[in-house]
C-alpha positions, 0 to 999 in steps of 0.5 A, spaced: 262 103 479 264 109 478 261 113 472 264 116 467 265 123 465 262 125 458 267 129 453 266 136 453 264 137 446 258 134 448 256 138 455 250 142 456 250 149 457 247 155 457 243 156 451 246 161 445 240 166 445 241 167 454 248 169 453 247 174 447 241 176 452 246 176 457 251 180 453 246 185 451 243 187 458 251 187 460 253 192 454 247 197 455 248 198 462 255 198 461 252 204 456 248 207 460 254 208 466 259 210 461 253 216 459 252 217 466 258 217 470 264 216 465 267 210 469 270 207 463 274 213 461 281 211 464 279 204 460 278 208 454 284 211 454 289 206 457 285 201 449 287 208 445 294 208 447 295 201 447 291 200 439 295 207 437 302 204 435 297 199 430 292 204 428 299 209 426 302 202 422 296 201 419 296 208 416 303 209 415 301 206 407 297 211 406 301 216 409 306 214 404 302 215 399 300 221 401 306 225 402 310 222 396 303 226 392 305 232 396 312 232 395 310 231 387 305 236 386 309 241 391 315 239 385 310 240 379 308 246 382 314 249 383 316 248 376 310 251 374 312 258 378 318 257 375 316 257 368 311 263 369 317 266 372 322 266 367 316 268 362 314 274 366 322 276 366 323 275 359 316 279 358 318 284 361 325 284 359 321 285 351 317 290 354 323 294 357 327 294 350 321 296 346 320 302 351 327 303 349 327 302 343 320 307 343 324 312 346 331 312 342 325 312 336 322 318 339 328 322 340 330 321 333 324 324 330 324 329 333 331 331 331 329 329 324 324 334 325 328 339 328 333 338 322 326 339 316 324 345 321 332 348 318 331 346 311 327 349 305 325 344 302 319 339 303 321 332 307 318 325 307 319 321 314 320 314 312 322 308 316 327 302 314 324 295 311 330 292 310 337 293 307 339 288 302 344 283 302 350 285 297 358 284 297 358 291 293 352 295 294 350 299 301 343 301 300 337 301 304 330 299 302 324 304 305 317 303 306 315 309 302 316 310 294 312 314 288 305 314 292 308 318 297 312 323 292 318 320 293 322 320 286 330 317 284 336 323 285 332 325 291 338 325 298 336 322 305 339 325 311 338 324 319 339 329 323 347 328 322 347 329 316 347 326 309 345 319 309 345 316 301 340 318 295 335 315 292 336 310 287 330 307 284 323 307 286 316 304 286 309 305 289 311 303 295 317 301 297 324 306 294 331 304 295 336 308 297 344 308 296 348 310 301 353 315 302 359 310 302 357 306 295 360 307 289 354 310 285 355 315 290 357 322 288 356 329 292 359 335 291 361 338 297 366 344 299 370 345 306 366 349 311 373 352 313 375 355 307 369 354 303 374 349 297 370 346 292 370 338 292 366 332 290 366 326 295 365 319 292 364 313 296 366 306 295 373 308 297 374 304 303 369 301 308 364 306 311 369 312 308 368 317 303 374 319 298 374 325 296 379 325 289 382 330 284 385 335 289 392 338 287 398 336 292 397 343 295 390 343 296 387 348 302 385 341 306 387 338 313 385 332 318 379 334 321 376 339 316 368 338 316 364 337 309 358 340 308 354 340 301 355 345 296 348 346 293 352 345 285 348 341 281 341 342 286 340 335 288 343 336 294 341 343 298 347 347 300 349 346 308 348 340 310 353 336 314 357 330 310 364 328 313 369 330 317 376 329 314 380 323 317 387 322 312 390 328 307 395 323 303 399 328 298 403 325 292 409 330 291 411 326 285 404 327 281 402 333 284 396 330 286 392 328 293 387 324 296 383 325 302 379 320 306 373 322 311 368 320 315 361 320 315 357 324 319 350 320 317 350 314 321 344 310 318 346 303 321 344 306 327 337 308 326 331 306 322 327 312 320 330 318 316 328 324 312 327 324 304 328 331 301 323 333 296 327 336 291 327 337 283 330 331 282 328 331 274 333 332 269 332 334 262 332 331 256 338 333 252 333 335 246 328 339 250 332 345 250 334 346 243 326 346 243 324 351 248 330 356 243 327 354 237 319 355 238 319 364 240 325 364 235 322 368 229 323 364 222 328 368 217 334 367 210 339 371 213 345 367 215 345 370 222 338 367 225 340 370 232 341 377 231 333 379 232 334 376 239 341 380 240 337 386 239 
């Protein structure tokens, strides 16, 4: 009878430990060929182009990951040089008009310092802390006050002329009014003619008035006026206003005329206090002064030792 063949599963073959004994003395010769003489370099690089397209596929998920970080840190980046460089530019925008400023500040002392340079009295530089806000008054609020010598009735001036007048004081601070409020009252004559006047501010806004002026008063559009030293507070000389309108009124035989100032203090924030005699007497200090070297006599005629 014809023998019948067993199933695989339960042939015979090799045992397991010859085939890896096998395997193992196949790869290390393979080994040291390769090492020797390189005969599986075309092997090697005909698997590296077949398994490439699967090792880029493999890779493309951190790839992707990767560049999306790129992209993100190169936008954060990006908008961190832009922040920088926008602060820089507002930075050295600042520094360029504190430089300015600086410069405009320095010119202006020193023409203050020129215009102490021509006049007698004694001047105190100060500098502006702020302007209080009033509807009615336009005054200016300095930094310096009695301390620094400083007293009420004193006149401020830039270098275009008369800018206002000490109003009130204390240790630190003084307030002054300006040419244009209506506190304000100079005496002053025309620099063409020499024609005594008195210029009032709060006339109109940043004007001064000057009132009182016969219909045929010596004055025209254009005339300067300079201060003319009566009263004291004010030193003879100094620049005020320049004459912008002359109106007559033929019917009451009077006119007004309307100027400019010449002091321009919205403009600058350091200016010159004058340090005159600004103290009035008391009006029974004179009857005082006349009593004491006055000798004492019955005759009705006290005075006539002092005629003699």
């Amino acid at each position: 009878m014809r023998q019948t063949a067993l199933p695989r599963m339960f042939r015979r073959g090799p045992p397991a430990e010859v085939k890896l004994l096998v395997l193992a003395l196949l790869s290390l010769a393979m080994l040291v060929a390769d090492a020797q003489w390189r005969v599986f370099e075309p092997v090697r690089q005909t698997v590296s182009i077949a398994l490439y397209p699967f090792q880029r596929a493999v890779l493309l998920p951190r790839d992707l990951v990767r560049q999306v970080n790129d992209w993100t840190n190169a936008a954060t980046l990006v908008r961190t040089e832009n922040e920088a460089l926008q602060r820089q530019r507002i930075e050295l925008a600042q520094v360029s008009t504190h430089a300015a400023q600086l410069a405009a500040e320095n010119a202006q002392l020193r023409r203050l310092l020129g215009v102490s340079d021509t006049t007698q009295q004694s001047a105190v530089v100060v500098e502006v802390l702020y302007e209080p806000a009033s509807a009615f008054n336009q005054r200016l609020v300095f930094n310096k006050g009695s301390s620094s010598g400083i007293a009420p009735g004193m006149p401020v001036i830039d270098e275009g002329g008369v800018v206002g007048q000490i109003v009130r004081v204390t240790p630190m601070t003084a307030e002054a009014a300006l040419l244009t409020d209506d506190q304000v009252s100079i005496p002053v004559q025309l620099l063409r003619n020499g024609l005594r006047l008195i210029a009032f501010g709060g006339a109109a806004q940043g004007k001064v008035e000057v009132r009182y002026l016969t219909a045929d008063a010596d004055i025209r559009e254009g005339d300067t006026l300079v201060t003319s030293g009566v009263g004291g507070l004010f030193p003879a000389g100094l620049p005020v206003a320049r004459v912008d309108l002359v109106e007559r009124d033929s019917a009451s035989g009077f006119a007004r005329a309307v100027a400019e100032p010449l002091a321009h203090p919205e403009r600058y924030r350091h200016f010159l206090v004058l340090q005159v005699n600004s103290a009035i007497p008391e009006p029974s200090a004179a009857p005082a002064v006349q009593a004491d070297p006055a000798p004492t006599t019955n005759d009705a005629d006290g005075a006539s030792p002092k005629a003699d």
